[in-house]
Backbone atoms as SQL, in Angstrom:
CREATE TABLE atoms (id INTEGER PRIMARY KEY, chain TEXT, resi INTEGER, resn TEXT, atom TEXT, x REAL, y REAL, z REAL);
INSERT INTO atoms VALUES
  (1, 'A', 1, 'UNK', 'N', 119.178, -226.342, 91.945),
  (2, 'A', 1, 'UNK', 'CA', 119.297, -226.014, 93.343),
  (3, 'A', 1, 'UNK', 'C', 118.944, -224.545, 93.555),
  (4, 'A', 2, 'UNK', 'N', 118.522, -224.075, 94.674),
  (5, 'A', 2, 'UNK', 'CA', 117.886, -222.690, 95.090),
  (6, 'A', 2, 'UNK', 'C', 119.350, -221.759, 95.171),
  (7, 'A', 3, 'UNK', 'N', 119.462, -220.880, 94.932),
  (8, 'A', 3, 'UNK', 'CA', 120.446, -219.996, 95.360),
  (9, 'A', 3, 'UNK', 'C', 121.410, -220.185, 96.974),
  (10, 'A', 4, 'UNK', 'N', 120.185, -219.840, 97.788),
  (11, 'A', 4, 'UNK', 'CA', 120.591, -219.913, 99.300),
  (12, 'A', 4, 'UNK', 'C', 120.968, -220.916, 99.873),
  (13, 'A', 5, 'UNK', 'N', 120.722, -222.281, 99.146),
  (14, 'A', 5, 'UNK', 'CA', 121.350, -223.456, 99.640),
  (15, 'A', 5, 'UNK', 'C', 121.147, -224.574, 98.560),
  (16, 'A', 6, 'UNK', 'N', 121.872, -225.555, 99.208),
  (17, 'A', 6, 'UNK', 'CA', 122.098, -226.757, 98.503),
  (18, 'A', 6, 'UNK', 'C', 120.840, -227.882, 98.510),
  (19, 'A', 7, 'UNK', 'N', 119.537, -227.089, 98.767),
  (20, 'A', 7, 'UNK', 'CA', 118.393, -228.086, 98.580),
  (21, 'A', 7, 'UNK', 'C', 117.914, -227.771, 97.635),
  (22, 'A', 8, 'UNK', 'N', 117.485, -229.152, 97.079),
  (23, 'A', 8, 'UNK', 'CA', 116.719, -228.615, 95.489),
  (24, 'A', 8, 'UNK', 'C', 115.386, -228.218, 95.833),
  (25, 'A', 9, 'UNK', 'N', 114.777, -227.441, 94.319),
  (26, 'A', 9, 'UNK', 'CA', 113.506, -226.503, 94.304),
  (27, 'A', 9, 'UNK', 'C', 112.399, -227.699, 93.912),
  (28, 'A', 10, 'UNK', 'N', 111.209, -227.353, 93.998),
  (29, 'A', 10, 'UNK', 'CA', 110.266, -228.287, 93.780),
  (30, 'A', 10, 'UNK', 'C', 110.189, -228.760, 91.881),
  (31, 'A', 11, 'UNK', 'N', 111.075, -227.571, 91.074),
  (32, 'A', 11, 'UNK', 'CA', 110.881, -227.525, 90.095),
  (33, 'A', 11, 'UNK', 'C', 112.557, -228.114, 89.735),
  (34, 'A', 12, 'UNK', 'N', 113.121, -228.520, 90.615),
  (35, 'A', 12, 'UNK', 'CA', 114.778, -229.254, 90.131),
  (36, 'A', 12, 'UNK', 'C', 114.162, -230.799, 90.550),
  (37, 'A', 13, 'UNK', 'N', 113.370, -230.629, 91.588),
  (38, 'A', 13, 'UNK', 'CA', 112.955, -232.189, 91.737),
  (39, 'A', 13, 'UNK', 'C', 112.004, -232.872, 90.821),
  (40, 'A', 14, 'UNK', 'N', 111.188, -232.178, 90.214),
  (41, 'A', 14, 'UNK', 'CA', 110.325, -232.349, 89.034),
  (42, 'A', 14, 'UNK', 'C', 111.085, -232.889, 87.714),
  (43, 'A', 15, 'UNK', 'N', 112.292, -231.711, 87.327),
  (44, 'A', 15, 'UNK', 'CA', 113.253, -232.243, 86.224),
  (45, 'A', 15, 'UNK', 'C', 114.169, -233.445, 86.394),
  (46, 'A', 16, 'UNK', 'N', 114.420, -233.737, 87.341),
  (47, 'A', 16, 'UNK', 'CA', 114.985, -234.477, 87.167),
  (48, 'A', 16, 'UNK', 'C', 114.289, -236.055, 87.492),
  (49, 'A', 17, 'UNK', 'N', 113.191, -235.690, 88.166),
  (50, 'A', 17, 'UNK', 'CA', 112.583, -236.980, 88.037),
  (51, 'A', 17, 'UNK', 'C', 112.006, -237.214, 86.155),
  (52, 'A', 18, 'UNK', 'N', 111.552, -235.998, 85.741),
  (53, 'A', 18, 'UNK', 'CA', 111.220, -236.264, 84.180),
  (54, 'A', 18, 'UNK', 'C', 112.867, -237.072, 83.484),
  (55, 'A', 19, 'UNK', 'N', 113.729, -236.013, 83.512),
  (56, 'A', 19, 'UNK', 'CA', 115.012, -236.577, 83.201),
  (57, 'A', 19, 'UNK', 'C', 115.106, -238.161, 83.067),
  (58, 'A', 20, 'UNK', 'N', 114.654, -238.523, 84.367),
  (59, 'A', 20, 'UNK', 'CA', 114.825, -240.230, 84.809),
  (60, 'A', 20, 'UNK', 'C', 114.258, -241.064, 83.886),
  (61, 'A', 21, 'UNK', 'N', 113.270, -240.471, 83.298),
  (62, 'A', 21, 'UNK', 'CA', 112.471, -241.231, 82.345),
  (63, 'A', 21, 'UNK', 'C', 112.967, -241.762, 81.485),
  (64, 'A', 22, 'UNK', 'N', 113.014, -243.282, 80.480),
  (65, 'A', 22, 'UNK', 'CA', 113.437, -243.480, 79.727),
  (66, 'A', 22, 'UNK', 'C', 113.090, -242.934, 78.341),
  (67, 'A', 23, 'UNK', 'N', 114.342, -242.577, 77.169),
  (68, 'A', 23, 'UNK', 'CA', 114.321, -241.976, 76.216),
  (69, 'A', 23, 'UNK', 'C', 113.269, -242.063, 75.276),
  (70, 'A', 24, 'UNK', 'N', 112.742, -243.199, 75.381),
  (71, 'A', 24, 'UNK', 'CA', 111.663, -243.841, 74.441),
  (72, 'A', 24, 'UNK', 'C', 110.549, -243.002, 74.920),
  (73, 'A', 25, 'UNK', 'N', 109.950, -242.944, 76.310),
  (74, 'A', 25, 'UNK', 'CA', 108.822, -241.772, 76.716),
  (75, 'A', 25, 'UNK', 'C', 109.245, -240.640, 76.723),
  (76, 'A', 26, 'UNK', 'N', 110.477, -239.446, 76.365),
  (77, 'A', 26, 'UNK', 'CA', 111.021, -238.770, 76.819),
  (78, 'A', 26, 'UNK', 'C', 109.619, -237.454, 75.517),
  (79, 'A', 27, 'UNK', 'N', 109.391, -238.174, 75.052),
  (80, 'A', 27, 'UNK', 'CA', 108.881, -237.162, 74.081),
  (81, 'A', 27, 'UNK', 'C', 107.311, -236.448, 74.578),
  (82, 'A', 28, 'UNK', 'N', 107.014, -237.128, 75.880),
  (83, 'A', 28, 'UNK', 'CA', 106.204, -236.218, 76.707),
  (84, 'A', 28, 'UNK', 'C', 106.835, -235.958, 77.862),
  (85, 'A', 29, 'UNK', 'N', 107.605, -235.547, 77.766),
  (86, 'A', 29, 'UNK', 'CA', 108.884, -235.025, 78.674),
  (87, 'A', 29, 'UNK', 'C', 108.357, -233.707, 79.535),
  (88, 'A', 30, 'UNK', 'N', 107.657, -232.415, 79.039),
  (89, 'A', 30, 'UNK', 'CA', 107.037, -231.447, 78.999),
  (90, 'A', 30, 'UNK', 'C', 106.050, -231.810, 80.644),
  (91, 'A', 31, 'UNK', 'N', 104.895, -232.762, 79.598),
  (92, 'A', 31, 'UNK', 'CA', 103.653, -232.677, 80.248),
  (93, 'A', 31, 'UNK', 'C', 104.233, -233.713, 81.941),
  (94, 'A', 32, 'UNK', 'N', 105.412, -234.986, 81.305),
  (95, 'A', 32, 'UNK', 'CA', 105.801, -235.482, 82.677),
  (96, 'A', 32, 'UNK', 'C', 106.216, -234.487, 83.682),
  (97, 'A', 33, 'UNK', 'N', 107.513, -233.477, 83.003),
  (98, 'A', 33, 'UNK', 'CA', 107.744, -232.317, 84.450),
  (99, 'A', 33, 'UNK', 'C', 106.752, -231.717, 84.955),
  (100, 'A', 34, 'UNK', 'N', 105.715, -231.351, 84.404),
  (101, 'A', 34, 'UNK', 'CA', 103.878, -231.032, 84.912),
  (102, 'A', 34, 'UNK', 'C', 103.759, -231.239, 85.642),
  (103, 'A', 35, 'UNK', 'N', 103.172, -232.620, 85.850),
  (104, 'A', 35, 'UNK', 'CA', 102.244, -233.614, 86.431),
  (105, 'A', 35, 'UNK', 'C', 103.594, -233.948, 87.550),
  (106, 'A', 36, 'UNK', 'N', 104.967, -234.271, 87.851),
  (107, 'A', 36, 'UNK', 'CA', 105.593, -234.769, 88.959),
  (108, 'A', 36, 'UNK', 'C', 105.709, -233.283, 89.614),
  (109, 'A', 37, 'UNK', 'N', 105.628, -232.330, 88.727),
  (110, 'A', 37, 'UNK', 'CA', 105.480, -231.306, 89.528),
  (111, 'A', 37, 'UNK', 'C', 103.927, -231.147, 90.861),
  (112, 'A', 38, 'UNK', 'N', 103.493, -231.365, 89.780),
  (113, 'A', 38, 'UNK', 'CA', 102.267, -230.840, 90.698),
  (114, 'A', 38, 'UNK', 'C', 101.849, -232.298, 91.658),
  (115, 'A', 39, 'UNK', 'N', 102.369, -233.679, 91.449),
  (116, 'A', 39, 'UNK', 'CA', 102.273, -234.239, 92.480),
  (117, 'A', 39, 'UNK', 'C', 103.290, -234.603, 93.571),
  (118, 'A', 40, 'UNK', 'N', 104.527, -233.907, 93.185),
  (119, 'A', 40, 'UNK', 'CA', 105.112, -233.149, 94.421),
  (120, 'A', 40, 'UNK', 'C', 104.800, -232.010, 95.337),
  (121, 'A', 41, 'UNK', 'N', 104.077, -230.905, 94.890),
  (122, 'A', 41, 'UNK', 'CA', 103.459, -230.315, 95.309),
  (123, 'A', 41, 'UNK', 'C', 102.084, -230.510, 96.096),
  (124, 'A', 42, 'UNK', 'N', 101.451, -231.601, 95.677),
  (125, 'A', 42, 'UNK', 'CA', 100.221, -232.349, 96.125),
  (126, 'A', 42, 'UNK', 'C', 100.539, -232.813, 97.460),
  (127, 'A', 43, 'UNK', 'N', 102.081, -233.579, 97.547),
  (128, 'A', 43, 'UNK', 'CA', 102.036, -234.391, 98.419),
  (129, 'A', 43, 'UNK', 'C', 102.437, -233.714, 99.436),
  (130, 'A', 44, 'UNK', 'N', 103.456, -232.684, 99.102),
  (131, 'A', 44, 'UNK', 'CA', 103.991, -231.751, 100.208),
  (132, 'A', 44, 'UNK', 'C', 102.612, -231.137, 100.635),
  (133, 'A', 45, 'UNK', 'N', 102.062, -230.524, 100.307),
  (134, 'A', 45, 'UNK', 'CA', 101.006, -230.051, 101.117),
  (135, 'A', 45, 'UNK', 'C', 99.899, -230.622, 102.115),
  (136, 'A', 46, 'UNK', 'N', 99.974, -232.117, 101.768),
  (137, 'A', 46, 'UNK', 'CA', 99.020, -233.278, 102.751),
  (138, 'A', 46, 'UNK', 'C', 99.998, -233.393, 103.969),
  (139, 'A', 47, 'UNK', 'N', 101.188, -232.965, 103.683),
  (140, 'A', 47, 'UNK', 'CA', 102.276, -232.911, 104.526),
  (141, 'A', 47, 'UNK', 'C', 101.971, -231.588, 105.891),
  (142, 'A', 48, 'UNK', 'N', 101.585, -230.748, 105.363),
  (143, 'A', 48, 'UNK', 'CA', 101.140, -229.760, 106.505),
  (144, 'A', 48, 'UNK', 'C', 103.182, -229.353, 106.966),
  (145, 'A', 49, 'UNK', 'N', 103.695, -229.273, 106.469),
  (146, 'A', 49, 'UNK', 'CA', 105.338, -228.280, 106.324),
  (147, 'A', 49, 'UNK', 'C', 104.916, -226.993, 106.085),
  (148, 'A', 50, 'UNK', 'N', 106.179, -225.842, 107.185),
  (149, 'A', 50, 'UNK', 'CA', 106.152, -224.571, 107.070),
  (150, 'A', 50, 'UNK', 'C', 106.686, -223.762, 105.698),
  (151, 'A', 51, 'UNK', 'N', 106.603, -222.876, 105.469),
  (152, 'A', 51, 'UNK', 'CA', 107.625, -222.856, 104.544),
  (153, 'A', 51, 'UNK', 'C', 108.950, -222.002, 105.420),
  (154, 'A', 52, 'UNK', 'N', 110.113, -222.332, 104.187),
  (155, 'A', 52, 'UNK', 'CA', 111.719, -221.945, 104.781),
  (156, 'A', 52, 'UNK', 'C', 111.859, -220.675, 105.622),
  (157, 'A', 53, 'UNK', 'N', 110.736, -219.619, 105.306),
  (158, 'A', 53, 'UNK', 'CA', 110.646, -218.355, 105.590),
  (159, 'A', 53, 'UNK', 'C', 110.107, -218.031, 107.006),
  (160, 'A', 54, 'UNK', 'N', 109.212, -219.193, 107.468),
  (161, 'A', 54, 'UNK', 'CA', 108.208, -219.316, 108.167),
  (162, 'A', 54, 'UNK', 'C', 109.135, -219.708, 109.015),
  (163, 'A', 55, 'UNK', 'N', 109.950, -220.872, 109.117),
  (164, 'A', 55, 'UNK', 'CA', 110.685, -221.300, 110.078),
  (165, 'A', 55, 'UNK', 'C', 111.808, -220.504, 110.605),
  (166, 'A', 56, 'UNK', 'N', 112.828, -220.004, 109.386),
  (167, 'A', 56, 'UNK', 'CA', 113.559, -218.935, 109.554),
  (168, 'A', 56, 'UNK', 'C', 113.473, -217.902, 110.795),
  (169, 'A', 57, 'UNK', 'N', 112.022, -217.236, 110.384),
  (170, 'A', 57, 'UNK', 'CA', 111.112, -216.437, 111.578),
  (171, 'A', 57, 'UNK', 'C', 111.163, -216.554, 112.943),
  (172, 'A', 58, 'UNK', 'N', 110.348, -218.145, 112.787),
  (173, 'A', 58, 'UNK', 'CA', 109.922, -218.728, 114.075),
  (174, 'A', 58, 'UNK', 'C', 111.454, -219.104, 115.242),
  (175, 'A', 59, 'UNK', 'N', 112.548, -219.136, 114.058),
  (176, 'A', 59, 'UNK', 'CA', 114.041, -219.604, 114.727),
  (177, 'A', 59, 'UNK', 'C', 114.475, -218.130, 115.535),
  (178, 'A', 60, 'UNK', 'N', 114.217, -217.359, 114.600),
  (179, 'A', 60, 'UNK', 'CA', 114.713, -215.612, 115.389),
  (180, 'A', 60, 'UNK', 'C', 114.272, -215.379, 116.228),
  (181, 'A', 61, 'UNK', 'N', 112.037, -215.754, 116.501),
  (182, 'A', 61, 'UNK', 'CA', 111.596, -214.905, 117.227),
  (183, 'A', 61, 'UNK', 'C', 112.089, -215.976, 118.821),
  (184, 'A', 62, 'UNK', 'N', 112.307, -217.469, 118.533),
  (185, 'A', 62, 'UNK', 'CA', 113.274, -218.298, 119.670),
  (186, 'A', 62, 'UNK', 'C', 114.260, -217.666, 120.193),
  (187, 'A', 63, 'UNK', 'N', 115.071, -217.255, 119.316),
  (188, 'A', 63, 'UNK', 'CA', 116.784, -216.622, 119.695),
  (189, 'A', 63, 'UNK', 'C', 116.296, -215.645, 120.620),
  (190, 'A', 64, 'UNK', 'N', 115.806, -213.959, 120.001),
  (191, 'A', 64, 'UNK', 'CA', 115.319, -213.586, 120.614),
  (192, 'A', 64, 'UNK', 'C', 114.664, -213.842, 122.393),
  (193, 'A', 65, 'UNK', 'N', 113.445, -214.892, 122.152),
  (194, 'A', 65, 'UNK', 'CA', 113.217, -215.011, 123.293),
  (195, 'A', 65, 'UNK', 'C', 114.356, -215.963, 124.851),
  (196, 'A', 66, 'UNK', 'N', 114.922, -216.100, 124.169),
  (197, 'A', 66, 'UNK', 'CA', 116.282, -216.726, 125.187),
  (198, 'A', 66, 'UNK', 'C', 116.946, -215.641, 125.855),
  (199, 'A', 67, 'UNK', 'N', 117.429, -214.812, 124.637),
  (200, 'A', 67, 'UNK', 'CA', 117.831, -214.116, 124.723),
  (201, 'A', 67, 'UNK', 'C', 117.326, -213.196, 126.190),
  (202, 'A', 68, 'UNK', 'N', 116.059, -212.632, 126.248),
  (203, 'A', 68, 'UNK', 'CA', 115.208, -211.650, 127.483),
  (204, 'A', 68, 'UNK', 'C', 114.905, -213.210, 128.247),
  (205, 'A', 69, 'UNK', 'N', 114.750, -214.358, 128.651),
  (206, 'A', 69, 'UNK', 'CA', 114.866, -214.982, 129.554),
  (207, 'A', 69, 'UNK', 'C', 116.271, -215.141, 130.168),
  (208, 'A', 70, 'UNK', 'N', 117.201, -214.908, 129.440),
  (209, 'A', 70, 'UNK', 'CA', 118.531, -215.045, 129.924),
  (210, 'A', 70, 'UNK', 'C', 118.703, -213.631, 130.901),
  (211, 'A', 71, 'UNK', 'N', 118.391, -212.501, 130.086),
  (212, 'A', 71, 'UNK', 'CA', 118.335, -211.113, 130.788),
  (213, 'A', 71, 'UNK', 'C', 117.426, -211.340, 132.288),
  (214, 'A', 72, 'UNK', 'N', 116.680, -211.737, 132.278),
  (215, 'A', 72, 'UNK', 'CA', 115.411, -212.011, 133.224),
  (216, 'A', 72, 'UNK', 'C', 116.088, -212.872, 134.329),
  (217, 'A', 73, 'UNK', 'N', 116.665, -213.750, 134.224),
  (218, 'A', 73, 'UNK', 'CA', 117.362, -214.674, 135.486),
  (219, 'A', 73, 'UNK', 'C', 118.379, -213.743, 135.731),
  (220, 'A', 74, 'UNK', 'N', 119.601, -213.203, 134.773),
  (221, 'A', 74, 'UNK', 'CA', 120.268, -212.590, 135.610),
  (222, 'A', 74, 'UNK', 'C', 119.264, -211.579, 136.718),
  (223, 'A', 75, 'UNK', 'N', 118.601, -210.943, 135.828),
  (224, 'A', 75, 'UNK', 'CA', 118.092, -209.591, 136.751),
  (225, 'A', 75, 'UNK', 'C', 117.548, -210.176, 137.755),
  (226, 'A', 76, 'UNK', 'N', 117.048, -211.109, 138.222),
  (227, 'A', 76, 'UNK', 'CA', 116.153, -211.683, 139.386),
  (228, 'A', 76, 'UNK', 'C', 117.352, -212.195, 140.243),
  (229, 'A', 77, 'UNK', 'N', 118.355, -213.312, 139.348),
  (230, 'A', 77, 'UNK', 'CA', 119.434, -213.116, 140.433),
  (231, 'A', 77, 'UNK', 'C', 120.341, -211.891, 141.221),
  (232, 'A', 78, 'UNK', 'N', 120.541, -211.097, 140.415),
  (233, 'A', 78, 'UNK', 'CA', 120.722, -209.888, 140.824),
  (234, 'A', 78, 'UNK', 'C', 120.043, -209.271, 142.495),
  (235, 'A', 79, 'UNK', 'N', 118.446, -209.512, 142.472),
  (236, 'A', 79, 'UNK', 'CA', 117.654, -208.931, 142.600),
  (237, 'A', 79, 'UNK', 'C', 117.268, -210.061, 144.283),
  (238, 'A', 80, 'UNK', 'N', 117.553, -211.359, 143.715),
  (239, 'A', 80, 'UNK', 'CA', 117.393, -211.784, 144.748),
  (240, 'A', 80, 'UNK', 'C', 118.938, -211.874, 145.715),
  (241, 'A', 81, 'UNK', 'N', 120.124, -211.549, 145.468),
  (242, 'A', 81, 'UNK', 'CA', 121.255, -211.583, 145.948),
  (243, 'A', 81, 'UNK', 'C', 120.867, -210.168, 147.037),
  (244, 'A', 82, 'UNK', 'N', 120.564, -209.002, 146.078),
  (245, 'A', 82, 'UNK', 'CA', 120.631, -207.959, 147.279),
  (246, 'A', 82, 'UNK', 'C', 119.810, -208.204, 148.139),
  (247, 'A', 83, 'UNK', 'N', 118.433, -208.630, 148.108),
  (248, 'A', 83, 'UNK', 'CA', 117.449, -208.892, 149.552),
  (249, 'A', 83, 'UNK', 'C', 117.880, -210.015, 149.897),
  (250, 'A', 84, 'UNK', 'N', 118.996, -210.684, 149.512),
  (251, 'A', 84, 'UNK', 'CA', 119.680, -211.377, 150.902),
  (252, 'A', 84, 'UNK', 'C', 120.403, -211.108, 151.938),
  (253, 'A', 85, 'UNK', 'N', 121.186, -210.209, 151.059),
  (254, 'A', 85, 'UNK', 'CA', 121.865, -209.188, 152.276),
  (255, 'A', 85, 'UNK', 'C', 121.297, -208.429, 153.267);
């Protein structure tokens, strides 16, 4: 598992799919974590996914923008209260 959370790494999902293997093939154990590696990696990428960092980002620069639309209605309400008076 990654440090920062409880999802596994592309390389915990690799081992343990080798792991799965029965003992009798286990003796290309090596070249199996390889190859499920890299066609986990294969497949995630036909996938077109951000990475964790990317989204992370994209979540702040959201917050952020709520954030100055929230500022923005007050100020207009504000703004339209006094030229009602």
């Amino acid at each position: 598992m990654t440090k920062d959370s409880n999802r596994p790494s592309l390389d915990d999902l690799a081992r343990q799919l080798a792991e799965s293997i029965p003992d009798s093939l286990r003796t290309v154990g090596e070249d199996l974590e390889r190859n499920f590696k890299a066609l986990l990696q294969s497949g995630l990428e036909r996938m077109d996914l951000v990475t964790r960092d990317d989204f992370d980002l994209q979540v702040a620069v959201l917050e952020r923008t709520r954030e100055k639309l929230q500022q923005l209605e007050e100020r207009l309400a504000e703004l339209e209260k006094r030229t009602s008076n």
